[in-house]
C-alpha positions, 0 to 999 in steps of 0.5 A: 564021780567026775574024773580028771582026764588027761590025753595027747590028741591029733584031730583031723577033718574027714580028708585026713587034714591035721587041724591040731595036735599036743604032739611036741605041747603038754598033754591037755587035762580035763574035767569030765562034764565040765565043758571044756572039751566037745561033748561028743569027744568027752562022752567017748573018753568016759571010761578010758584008762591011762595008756589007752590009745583009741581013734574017735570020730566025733560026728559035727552035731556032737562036736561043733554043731551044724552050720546054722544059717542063721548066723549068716549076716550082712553088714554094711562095711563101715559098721565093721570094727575093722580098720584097713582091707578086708579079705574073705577068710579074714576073721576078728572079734566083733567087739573089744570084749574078749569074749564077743563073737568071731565071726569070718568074712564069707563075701564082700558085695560092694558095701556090704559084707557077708559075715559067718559067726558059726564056729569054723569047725561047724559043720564038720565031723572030726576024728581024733587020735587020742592017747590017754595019759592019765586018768583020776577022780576030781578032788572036791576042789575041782569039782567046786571050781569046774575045771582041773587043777595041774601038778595032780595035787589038785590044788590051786597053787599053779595060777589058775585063777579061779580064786 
């Protein structure tokens, strides 16, 4: 049975590097094999118990995967929906769809603009310091709606929107 898991983290990059942490946030709650943590770190946390502290390195192919060249692309500058100056690094939506591709600015040649849409974490094995906070089975709820529900009733009362 698919359980809820909640956990405080800190992940770091191979030179030790702080990319995120909950420390001084509310822990964050998952349901296993729902997606909404990387595989690698999900398949590590399957049988952790509440008060479980454990380091986990998360190779980048079961994390954010390796880089792809293929999601390397040139594109002429005035094809960009970006108005203004554009910088390497500088990253935007490439369209208004809250859900479409964020790619980063790899070069500029002239007119042209080499943009990258692999995950900025591609490529990278990560290591998170992981404290497990609690840990139960989903409810039939959750299960049904594929994600967890908070104030561990299981209800949907908290506004997650999935009604």
């Amino acid at each position: 049975m698919p359980r809820v898991v909640t956990f405080n983290y800190t992940l770091r990059d191979p030179g030790g590097r702080v990319l995120d942490t909950s420390a001084g946030g509310e822990p964050i709650a998952y349901l296993e094999g729902a997606g909404q943590i990387i595989d690698g770190l999900d398949a590590e946390l399957r049988s952790a118990v509440a008060g479980t502290k454990t380091r986990v390195t998360v190779p980048a192919a079961k994390a954010y995967g390796e880089r792809d060249p293929a999601q390397m692309q040139k594109v002429k500058r005035s094809l960009l929906p970006v108005d203004g100056e554009l910088s390497i690094g500088d990253q935007f939506q490439t369209g208004p769809d809250r859900f479409s591709p964020v790619v980063t600015v790899a070069a500029i040649e002239g007119d042209d603009v080499l943009l990258d849409a692999n995950h900025p974490l591609a490529g990278v094995d990560l290591t998170f310091d992981v404290e497990i906070v609690s840990a139960r089975e989903a409810t039939a709820e959750e299960l049904s709606h594929g994600h967890a529900h908070g104030g561990g009733e299981g209800s949907c009362g908290s506004g997650c929107g999935c009604h």
